[in-house]
N, C-alpha and C positions, 0 to 999 in steps of 0.2 A: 550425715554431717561431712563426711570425707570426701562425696559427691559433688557438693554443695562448694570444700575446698579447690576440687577439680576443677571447676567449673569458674571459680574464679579468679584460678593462676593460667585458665586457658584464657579468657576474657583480657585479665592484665595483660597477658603477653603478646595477642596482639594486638592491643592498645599500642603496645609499645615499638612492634614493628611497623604502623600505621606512621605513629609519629616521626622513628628514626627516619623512614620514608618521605614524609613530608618536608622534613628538614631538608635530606638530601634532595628533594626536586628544589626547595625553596633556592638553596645553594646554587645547583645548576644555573637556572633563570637569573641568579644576581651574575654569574660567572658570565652567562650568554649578552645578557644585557651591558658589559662591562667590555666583551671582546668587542662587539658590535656599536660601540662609542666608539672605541679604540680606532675601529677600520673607519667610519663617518670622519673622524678628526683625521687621518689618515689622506682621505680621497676629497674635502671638502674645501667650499669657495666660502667665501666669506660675504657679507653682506653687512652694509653703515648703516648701524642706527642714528635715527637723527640726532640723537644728544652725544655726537662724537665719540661712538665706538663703532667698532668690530666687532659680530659674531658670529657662529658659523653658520650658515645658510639654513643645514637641515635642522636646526632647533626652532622649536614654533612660538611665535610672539601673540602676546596676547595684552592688553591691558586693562588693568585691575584699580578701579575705583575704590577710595575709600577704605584701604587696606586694615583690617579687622575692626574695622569700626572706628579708627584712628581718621587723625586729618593729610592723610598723605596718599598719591594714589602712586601706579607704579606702571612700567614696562615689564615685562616680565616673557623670558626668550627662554624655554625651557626642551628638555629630552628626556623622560622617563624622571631620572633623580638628580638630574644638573638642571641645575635654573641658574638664568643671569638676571638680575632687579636692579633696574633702573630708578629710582627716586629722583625726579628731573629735582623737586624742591620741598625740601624740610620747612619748616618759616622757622621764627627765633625759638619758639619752642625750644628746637632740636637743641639749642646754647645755653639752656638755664640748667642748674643745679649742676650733675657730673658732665650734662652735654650728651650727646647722644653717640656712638651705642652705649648702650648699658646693658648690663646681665635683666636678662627677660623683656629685654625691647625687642617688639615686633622688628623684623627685618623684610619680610614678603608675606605673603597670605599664610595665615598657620604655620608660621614659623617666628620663634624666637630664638635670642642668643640664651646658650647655658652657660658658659662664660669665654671668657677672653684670654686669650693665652700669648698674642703678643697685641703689641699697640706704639704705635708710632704717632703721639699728635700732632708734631712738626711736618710730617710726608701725610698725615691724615689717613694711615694705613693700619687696620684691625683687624685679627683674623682671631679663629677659635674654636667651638662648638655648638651649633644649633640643641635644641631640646630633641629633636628626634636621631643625635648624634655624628650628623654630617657636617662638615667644615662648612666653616665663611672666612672667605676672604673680602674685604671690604675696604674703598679708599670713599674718603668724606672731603666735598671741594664746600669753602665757604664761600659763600657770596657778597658782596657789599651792598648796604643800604643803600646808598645814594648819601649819606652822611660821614664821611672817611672815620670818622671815631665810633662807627658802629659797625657790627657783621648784621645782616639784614635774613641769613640762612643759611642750608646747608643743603648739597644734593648728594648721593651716594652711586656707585655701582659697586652691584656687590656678585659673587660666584658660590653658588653653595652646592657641594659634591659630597659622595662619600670618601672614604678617605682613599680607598681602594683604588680610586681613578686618578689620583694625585699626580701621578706623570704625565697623563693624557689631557688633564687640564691644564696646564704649564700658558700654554699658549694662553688660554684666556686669561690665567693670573696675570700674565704677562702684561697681557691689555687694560685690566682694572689697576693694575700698578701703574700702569704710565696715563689711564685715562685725564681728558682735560674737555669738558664740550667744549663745543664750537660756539656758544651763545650761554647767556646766562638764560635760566631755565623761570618763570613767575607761576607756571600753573603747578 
């Protein structure tokens, strides 16, 4: 029996150095991946998207139809854990009941809000928590029907990081904060 105890405080214990190990690489990898944003934003050009912004060059664009099954598709400019999402056009949907965002509204692919921590609906400007713990920052432009006594939609850009990179994404806050396209967006 005493053997049998040996055998399983030697098994635990390096269970347990496995783990503290894996942590610590986990750790590293976040640390490297975060220096290595740092110097891209650092040494980087920028490049217009067509719906009247800025982003940085080396982030890769891709877009995304039919975003979780929802009726919205998306631009999407991402780097490892920073993505920027573009939603050219909400339709009226987005304006009924609380209006959109809401706690647990899709914001990008596999990404919802966990809540909201400020909101501004006069500037149209939202930020808060994703469900996998990373900020969003987010501004909401309405659109007009064609009827002046209706809003006809809504389109968003939004920034979602961890929190970690907070300084190094400035620049882009910057950009969703003052975005305005250049055209009203119908698709």
């Amino acid at each position: 029996l005493n053997m049998y105890k040996q055998h399983y405080y030697l098994i635990l214990s390096i269970l347990i150095v496995i783990f503290c190990f894996a942590v610590n690489i986990n750790a590293q990898s976040s640390e490297a991946n975060q220096k290595e944003f740092v110097r891209l934003m650092n040494q980087n050009k920028w490049s217009q998207a067509k719906n009247g912004f800025r982003y940085p060059s080396f982030m890769k664009h891709q877009y995304i139809e039919d975003v979780d099954n929802s009726i919205f598709n998306a631009e999407v400019y991402s780097w490892n854990s920073v993505q920027i999402v573009n939603v050219g056009y909400l339709g009226a949907w987005s304006l009924i009941g609380e209006g959109y965002p809401t706690v647990n509204e899709t914001i990008a692919y596999n990404i919802t809000i966990k809540n909201i921590t400020y909101r501004s609906e006069r500037n149209g400007i939202y930020s808060g928590y994703t469900a996998d713990g990373r900020i969003f920052y987010m501004k909401t432009i309405l659109y007009p029907s064609g009827d002046p006594n209706f809003v006809g939609g809504m389109g968003t850009l939004t920034v979602i990081y961890p929190k970690s990179y907070q300084q190094s994404v400035e620049p882009i806050i910057d950009i969703v904060q003052h975005w305005k396209p250049k055209k009203l967006r119908t698709d």
